[in-house]
C-alpha positions in Angstrom: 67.0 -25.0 -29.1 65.2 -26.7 -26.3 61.8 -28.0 -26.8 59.4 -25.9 -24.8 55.4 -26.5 -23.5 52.7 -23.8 -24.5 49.4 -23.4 -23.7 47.2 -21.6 -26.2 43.9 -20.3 -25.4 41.3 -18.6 -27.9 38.3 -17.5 -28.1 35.5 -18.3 -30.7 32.5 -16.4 -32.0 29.8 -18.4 -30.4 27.2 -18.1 -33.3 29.4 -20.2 -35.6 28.0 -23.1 -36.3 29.4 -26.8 -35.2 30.8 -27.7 -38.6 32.4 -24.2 -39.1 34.3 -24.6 -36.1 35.0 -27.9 -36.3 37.4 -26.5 -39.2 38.7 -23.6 -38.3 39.9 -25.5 -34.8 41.5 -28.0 -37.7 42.6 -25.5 -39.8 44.5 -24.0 -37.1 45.8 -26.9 -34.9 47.5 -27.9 -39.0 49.4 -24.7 -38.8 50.8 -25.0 -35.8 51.9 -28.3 -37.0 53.0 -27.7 -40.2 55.2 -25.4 -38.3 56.6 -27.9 -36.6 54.8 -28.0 -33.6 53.7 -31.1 -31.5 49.8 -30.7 -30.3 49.5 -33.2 -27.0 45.6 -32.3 -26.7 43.4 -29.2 -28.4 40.1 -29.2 -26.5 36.9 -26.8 -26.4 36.6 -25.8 -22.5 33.0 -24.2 -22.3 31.3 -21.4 -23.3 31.6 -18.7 -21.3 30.0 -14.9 -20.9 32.4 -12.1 -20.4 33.0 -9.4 -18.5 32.7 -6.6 -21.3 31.9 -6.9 -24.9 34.2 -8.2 -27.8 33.7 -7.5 -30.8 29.3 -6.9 -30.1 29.3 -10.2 -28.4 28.5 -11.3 -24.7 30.2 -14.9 -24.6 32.5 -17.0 -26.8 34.0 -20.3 -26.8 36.9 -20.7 -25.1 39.3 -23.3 -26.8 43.1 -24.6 -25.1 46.0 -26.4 -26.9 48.5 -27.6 -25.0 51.9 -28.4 -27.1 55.4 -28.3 -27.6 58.0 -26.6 -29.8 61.7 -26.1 -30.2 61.4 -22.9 -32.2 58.8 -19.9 -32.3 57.8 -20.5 -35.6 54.7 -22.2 -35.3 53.8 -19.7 -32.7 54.2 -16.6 -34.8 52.1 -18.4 -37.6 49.5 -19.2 -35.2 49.8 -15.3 -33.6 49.6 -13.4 -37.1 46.8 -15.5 -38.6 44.1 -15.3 -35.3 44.5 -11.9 -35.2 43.4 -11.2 -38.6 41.0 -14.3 -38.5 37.5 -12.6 -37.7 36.1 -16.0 -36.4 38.7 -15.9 -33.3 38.0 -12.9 -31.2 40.8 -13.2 -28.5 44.3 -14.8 -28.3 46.7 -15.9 -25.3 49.8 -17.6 -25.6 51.4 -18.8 -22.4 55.2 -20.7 -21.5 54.2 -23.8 -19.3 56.3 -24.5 -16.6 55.8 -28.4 -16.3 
């Protein structure tokens, strides 16, 4: 299978404090490539407010990886353990063109 570019983009409670999400960003750019995934950058983005409520909060901190893969394993990993993660409040995952 050909290797393909994904953007991920989540969002994180924004009371956490900056060692606790110093891991859990770790713990989940290591599954992604324990799965076999390349990361070429995982950067915070800024804190933002939103539109409606998630979860009883206001804002979050948005976080993007940008990566590669040649199989959707790492990606299913990544999709089945954010959404029962209660730190992580919203998912996308996005095909990149370039």
């Amino acid at each position: 299978m050909e290797e393909k570019k994904y953007e991920i983009t989540y969002i994180i409670r924004p009371d956490m404090d900056d060692a606790a999400k110093t891991a859990l960003v770790e713990r989940f750019d290591k599954i992604l490539t324990d799965n076999g995934a390349k990361i070429i950058d995982s950067k915070d983005w800024s804190k933002r407010r939103f539109a409606y409520e998630i979860g009883g909060y206001n804002e979050g901190i948005y976080h993007i990886i940008n990566m590669t893969t040649d199989s959707d394993e790492s990606l299913n990993e990544f999709d089945r353990l954010s959404k029962i993660n209660d730190d992580i409040l919203r998912h996308m995952i996005v095909v990149r063109d370039n």
